[in-house]
N, C-alpha and C positions, 0 to 999 in steps of 0.2 A: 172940870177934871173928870168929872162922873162920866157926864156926855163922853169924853173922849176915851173912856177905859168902855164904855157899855158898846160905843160905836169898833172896836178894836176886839170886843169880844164876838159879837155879831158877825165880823167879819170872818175870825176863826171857824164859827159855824156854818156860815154861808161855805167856805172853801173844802171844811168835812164833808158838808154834804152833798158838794159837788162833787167830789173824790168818789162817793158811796155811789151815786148814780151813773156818771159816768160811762160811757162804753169802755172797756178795756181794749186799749191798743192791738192793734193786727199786727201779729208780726209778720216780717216777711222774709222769705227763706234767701240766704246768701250764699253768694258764691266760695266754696272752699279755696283757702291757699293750696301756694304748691302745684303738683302738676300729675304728669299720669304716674302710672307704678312703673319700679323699674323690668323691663322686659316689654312693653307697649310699644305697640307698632303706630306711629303715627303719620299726619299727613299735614300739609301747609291747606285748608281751603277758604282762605280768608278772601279770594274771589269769588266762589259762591254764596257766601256767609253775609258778603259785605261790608265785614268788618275784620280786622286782626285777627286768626281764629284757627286753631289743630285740631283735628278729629281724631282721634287714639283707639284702641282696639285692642282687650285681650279675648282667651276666650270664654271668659267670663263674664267682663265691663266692656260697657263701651262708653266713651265720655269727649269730651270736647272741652279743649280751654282757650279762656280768650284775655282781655285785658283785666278783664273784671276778675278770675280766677278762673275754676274749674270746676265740671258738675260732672258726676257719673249716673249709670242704669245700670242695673244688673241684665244678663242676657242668660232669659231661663227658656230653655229648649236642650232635651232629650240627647241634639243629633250628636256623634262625635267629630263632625268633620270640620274643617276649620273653617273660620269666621270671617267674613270681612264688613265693612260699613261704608255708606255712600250717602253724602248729604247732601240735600235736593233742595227746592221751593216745589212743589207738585202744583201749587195752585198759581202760581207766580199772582200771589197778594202781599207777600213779602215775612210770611209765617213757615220754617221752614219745617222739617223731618228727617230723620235718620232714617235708613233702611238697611237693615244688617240680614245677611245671608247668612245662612247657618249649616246652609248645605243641603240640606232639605224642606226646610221652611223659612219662612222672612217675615221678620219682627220689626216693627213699626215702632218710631218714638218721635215727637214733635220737639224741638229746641227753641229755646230762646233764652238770647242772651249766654249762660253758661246753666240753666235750668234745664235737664231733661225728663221729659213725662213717657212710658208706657202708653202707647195708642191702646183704647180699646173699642170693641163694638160699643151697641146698645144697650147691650145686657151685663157691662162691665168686663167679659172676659175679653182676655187678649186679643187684639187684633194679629191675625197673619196670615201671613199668603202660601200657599202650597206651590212649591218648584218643582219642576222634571219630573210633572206629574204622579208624584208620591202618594197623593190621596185621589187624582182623578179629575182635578179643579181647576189645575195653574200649573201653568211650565214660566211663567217669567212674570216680569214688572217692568210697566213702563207709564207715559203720560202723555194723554192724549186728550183732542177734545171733542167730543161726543155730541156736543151741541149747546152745552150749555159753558165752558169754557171749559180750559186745561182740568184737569185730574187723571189724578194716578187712575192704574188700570190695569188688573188682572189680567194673564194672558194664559191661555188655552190654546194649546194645538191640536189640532184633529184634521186626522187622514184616513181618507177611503179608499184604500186600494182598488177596490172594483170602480172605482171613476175615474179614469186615468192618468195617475192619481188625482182626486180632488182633496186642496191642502187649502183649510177653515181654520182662520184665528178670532177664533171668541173674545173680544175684549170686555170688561165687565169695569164699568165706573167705581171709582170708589170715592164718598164725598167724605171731606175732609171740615169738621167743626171744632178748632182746638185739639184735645186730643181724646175726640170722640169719630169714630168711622161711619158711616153708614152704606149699603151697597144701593148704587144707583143702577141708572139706566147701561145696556146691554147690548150691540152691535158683533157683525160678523164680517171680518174682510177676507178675500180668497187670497193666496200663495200662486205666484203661477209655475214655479218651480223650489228644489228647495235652498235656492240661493236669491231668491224674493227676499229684498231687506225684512216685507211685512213679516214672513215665514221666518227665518231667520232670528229676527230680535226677538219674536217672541220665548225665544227658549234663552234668555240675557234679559240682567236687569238693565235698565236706564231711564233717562226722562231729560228728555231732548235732548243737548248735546253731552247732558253726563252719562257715564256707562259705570258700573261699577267693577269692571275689567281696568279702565284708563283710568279714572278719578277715584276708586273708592280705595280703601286700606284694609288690607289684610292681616288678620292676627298673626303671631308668630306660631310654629304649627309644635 
Protein backbone atom coordinates (compact mmCIF):
# COMPACT_ATOMS: atom_id res chain seq x y z
CA UNK A 1 0.00 0.00 0.00
CA UNK A 2 2.89 2.41 0.84
CA UNK A 3 4.62 1.42 -2.56
CA UNK A 4 1.48 2.24 -4.28
CA UNK A 5 0.51 5.67 -2.47
CA UNK A 6 4.53 6.70 -2.83
CA UNK A 7 4.42 5.39 -6.62
CA UNK A 8 0.98 7.68 -7.25
CA UNK A 9 2.57 10.44 -5.50
CA UNK A 10 5.86 10.57 -7.72
CA UNK A 11 3.72 10.41 -10.43
CA UNK A 12 1.95 13.75 -9.33
CA UNK A 13 5.27 15.21 -9.30
CA UNK A 14 6.76 13.88 -12.34
CA UNK A 15 3.54 15.45 -14.36
CA UNK A 16 4.03 19.08 -12.20
CA UNK A 17 7.16 19.25 -13.43
CA UNK A 18 6.56 18.56 -16.69
CA UNK A 19 3.81 21.21 -16.84
CA UNK A 20 6.64 23.85 -15.19
CA UNK A 21 9.07 22.98 -18.10
CA UNK A 22 7.35 22.45 -20.80
CA UNK A 23 7.26 24.77 -23.87
CA UNK A 24 4.00 26.66 -23.92
CA UNK A 25 1.71 26.05 -26.93
CA UNK A 26 1.90 28.17 -30.27
CA UNK A 27 -1.02 29.47 -30.82
CA UNK A 28 -2.08 30.06 -34.17
CA UNK A 29 -3.95 32.70 -35.63
CA UNK A 30 -7.55 31.84 -37.13
CA UNK A 31 -9.71 32.61 -39.54
CA UNK A 32 -12.60 35.10 -38.41
CA UNK A 33 -16.31 34.20 -38.95
CA UNK A 34 -18.65 35.86 -40.92
CA UNK A 35 -17.82 37.87 -43.99
CA UNK A 36 -16.89 41.28 -45.50
CA UNK A 37 -18.62 44.72 -44.03
CA UNK A 38 -21.58 45.63 -45.25
CA UNK A 39 -20.85 48.13 -48.36
CA UNK A 40 -17.63 45.76 -49.79
CA UNK A 41 -17.17 45.39 -53.15
CA UNK A 42 -16.46 41.85 -53.87
CA UNK A 43 -15.26 39.30 -56.48
CA UNK A 44 -15.53 35.36 -57.05
CA UNK A 45 -11.55 34.49 -57.60
CA UNK A 46 -11.44 31.15 -56.49
CA UNK A 47 -9.73 30.30 -60.01
CA UNK A 48 -6.82 31.94 -59.24
CA UNK A 49 -6.72 31.27 -55.57
CA UNK A 50 -7.42 27.49 -56.31
CA UNK A 51 -9.56 27.08 -53.90
CA UNK A 52 -13.42 28.43 -53.00
CA UNK A 53 -12.39 32.06 -52.33
CA UNK A 54 -13.88 36.26 -52.68
CA UNK A 55 -11.51 39.06 -52.62
CA UNK A 56 -13.56 42.13 -50.99
CA UNK A 57 -12.36 45.82 -51.12
CA UNK A 58 -13.38 48.95 -49.18
CA UNK A 59 -11.50 51.91 -48.87
CA UNK A 60 -10.01 51.07 -45.97
CA UNK A 61 -9.81 46.91 -45.81
CA UNK A 62 -9.00 44.84 -48.08
CA UNK A 63 -9.68 41.02 -47.08
CA UNK A 64 -10.54 37.71 -48.66
CA UNK A 65 -12.87 34.92 -47.53
CA UNK A 66 -12.74 31.40 -48.15
CA UNK A 67 -14.21 28.24 -46.68
CA UNK A 68 -12.07 28.51 -43.64
CA UNK A 69 -13.55 32.08 -42.91
CA UNK A 70 -12.26 35.53 -43.49
CA UNK A 71 -9.01 37.53 -42.84
CA UNK A 72 -8.73 41.47 -43.44
CA UNK A 73 -5.47 44.20 -43.78
CA UNK A 74 -6.02 47.44 -43.25
CA UNK A 75 -5.02 49.81 -46.55
CA UNK A 76 -2.91 52.73 -45.01
CA UNK A 77 -2.07 55.27 -47.81
CA UNK A 78 -2.62 59.08 -47.89
CA UNK A 79 -4.22 58.82 -51.72
CA UNK A 80 -7.90 59.85 -51.80
CA UNK A 81 -8.71 58.05 -54.83
CA UNK A 82 -10.45 54.84 -55.10
CA UNK A 83 -9.20 51.46 -54.49
CA UNK A 84 -9.13 48.41 -56.22
CA UNK A 85 -7.36 44.79 -55.48
CA UNK A 86 -6.02 42.12 -57.71
CA UNK A 87 -4.96 38.66 -56.57
CA UNK A 88 -2.01 37.03 -58.33
CA UNK A 89 0.65 34.15 -57.79
CA UNK A 90 3.67 36.48 -59.03
CA UNK A 91 6.00 33.70 -58.53
CA UNK A 92 3.81 30.86 -59.87
CA UNK A 93 5.14 28.52 -56.71
CA UNK A 94 1.88 28.46 -55.48
CA UNK A 95 2.28 31.38 -52.63
CA UNK A 96 -0.04 34.12 -53.56
CA UNK A 97 -0.29 38.28 -53.16
CA UNK A 98 -2.78 41.04 -53.18
CA UNK A 99 -1.92 44.05 -54.99
CA UNK A 100 -4.32 46.98 -54.33
CA UNK A 101 -3.99 50.20 -56.34
CA UNK A 102 -4.61 53.29 -54.47
CA UNK A 103 -4.39 55.37 -57.24
CA UNK A 104 -1.14 56.69 -56.74
CA UNK A 105 0.73 54.06 -55.03
CA UNK A 106 0.43 50.10 -54.80
CA UNK A 107 0.49 48.26 -51.52
CA UNK A 108 1.47 44.80 -51.60
CA UNK A 109 0.13 41.85 -49.09
CA UNK A 110 0.79 38.06 -49.41
CA UNK A 111 -2.27 35.63 -48.67
CA UNK A 112 -2.79 32.33 -47.50
CA UNK A 113 -5.36 30.44 -46.69
CA UNK A 114 -7.66 33.49 -45.30
CA UNK A 115 -4.46 35.00 -43.34
CA UNK A 116 -3.22 38.34 -44.90
CA UNK A 117 0.27 39.80 -44.24
CA UNK A 118 1.52 43.62 -45.15
CA UNK A 119 4.67 43.05 -47.67
CA UNK A 120 7.46 44.69 -46.62
CA UNK A 121 11.02 45.59 -47.59
CA UNK A 122 14.14 44.79 -45.70
CA UNK A 123 14.18 47.42 -43.42
CA UNK A 124 10.44 46.47 -42.33
CA UNK A 125 8.87 49.41 -43.91
CA UNK A 126 6.06 49.07 -46.28
CA UNK A 127 6.49 47.68 -49.41
CA UNK A 128 5.14 49.86 -52.62
CA UNK A 129 5.22 50.69 -55.93
CA UNK A 130 4.94 54.17 -57.33
CA UNK A 131 2.17 54.45 -60.41
CA UNK A 132 1.74 57.16 -63.22
CA UNK A 133 4.87 58.23 -62.20
CA UNK A 134 3.99 60.10 -58.91
CA UNK A 135 7.52 59.95 -57.39
CA UNK A 136 9.60 59.39 -60.62
CA UNK A 137 9.93 55.23 -60.16
CA UNK A 138 6.97 53.40 -61.65
CA UNK A 139 4.08 53.97 -63.98
CA UNK A 140 2.79 50.23 -63.43
CA UNK A 141 3.04 46.50 -62.22
CA UNK A 142 3.50 43.61 -63.98
CA UNK A 143 5.40 39.90 -64.05
CA UNK A 144 7.96 38.89 -65.83
CA UNK A 145 10.81 36.86 -66.04
CA UNK A 146 14.10 38.25 -66.13
CA UNK A 147 16.21 35.27 -66.08
CA UNK A 148 15.80 33.81 -63.19
CA UNK A 149 12.09 32.96 -63.24
CA UNK A 150 8.60 34.84 -63.13
CA UNK A 151 8.42 37.84 -60.63
CA UNK A 152 6.61 40.82 -60.16
CA UNK A 153 8.26 43.80 -61.81
CA UNK A 154 8.17 47.58 -61.52
CA UNK A 155 7.42 49.44 -64.50
CA UNK A 156 8.91 52.69 -65.69
CA UNK A 157 8.33 54.69 -68.82
CA UNK A 158 10.53 56.86 -70.42
CA UNK A 159 10.49 58.87 -73.40
CA UNK A 160 12.94 60.91 -75.35
CA UNK A 161 11.48 63.21 -77.57
CA UNK A 162 14.60 64.24 -79.31
CA UNK A 163 14.96 60.32 -80.61
CA UNK A 164 12.22 59.81 -82.60
CA UNK A 165 10.61 59.27 -80.16
CA UNK A 166 12.69 56.57 -78.37
CA UNK A 167 9.99 54.76 -75.72
CA UNK A 168 12.36 52.74 -72.62
CA UNK A 169 10.36 50.53 -70.33
CA UNK A 170 12.60 50.00 -67.27
CA UNK A 171 11.48 46.91 -65.57
CA UNK A 172 12.96 46.27 -62.13
CA UNK A 173 12.64 42.69 -60.51
CA UNK A 174 11.13 42.49 -57.46
CA UNK A 175 11.89 39.07 -55.25
CA UNK A 176 9.46 37.80 -53.30
CA UNK A 177 10.36 35.74 -49.68
CA UNK A 178 7.13 35.35 -47.67
CA UNK A 179 6.14 38.62 -47.02
CA UNK A 180 9.40 40.18 -47.20
CA UNK A 181 10.49 42.04 -50.79
CA UNK A 182 13.69 42.60 -51.89
CA UNK A 183 14.66 44.56 -55.38
CA UNK A 184 16.40 42.34 -57.82
CA UNK A 185 17.94 42.42 -61.11
CA UNK A 186 17.00 45.44 -63.81
CA UNK A 187 16.45 45.30 -67.76
CA UNK A 188 15.34 47.65 -70.29
CA UNK A 189 12.86 46.76 -73.38
CA UNK A 190 12.22 49.57 -76.16
CA UNK A 191 8.33 50.58 -77.24
CA UNK A 192 8.28 50.88 -80.87
CA UNK A 193 5.21 53.00 -80.81
CA UNK A 194 2.81 54.02 -78.27
CA UNK A 195 0.54 51.22 -78.86
CA UNK A 196 3.48 48.60 -78.36
CA UNK A 197 1.70 46.02 -75.91
CA UNK A 198 5.42 46.48 -74.13
CA UNK A 199 4.67 50.44 -73.87
CA UNK A 200 1.33 50.15 -73.24
CA UNK A 201 0.99 47.72 -70.07
CA UNK A 202 3.57 49.38 -68.72
CA UNK A 203 1.29 52.19 -67.40
CA UNK A 204 -1.57 48.98 -66.13
CA UNK A 205 -1.19 46.77 -63.46
CA UNK A 206 -1.21 42.91 -64.42
CA UNK A 207 0.86 39.59 -64.27
CA UNK A 208 0.19 37.41 -67.08
CA UNK A 209 -3.25 36.94 -68.06
CA UNK A 210 -4.64 38.82 -64.92
CA UNK A 211 -5.04 42.65 -65.30
CA UNK A 212 -6.42 44.41 -62.64
CA UNK A 213 -8.78 46.47 -65.14
CA UNK A 214 -10.68 42.67 -65.94
CA UNK A 215 -10.05 40.56 -62.83
CA UNK A 216 -9.41 42.86 -59.86
CA UNK A 217 -12.34 44.60 -57.63
CA UNK A 218 -12.95 47.99 -57.19
CA UNK A 219 -13.95 49.68 -53.81
CA UNK A 220 -17.22 51.39 -53.82
CA UNK A 221 -16.28 55.10 -54.47
Amino acid sequence: MKRAKLAGLLAIVMASFAAVIAPPAIAHAECGPGGPPPGAASKDVSDAYGQPAKLWITNTIVGITTVQGYGEAEIHSPSPLQRSALLIDAQQDGNHQIIVDTGREALLYTVSGCTITPVVDQHGASFRFDLGHRVGTGDGIGCSDLGGGRRLVGLLQLRDEQDKPLLTVRRTEVDLNGATATIGRSDTVIGTSDQDPAWRTAGTISCGDLTMERDGVQAPY
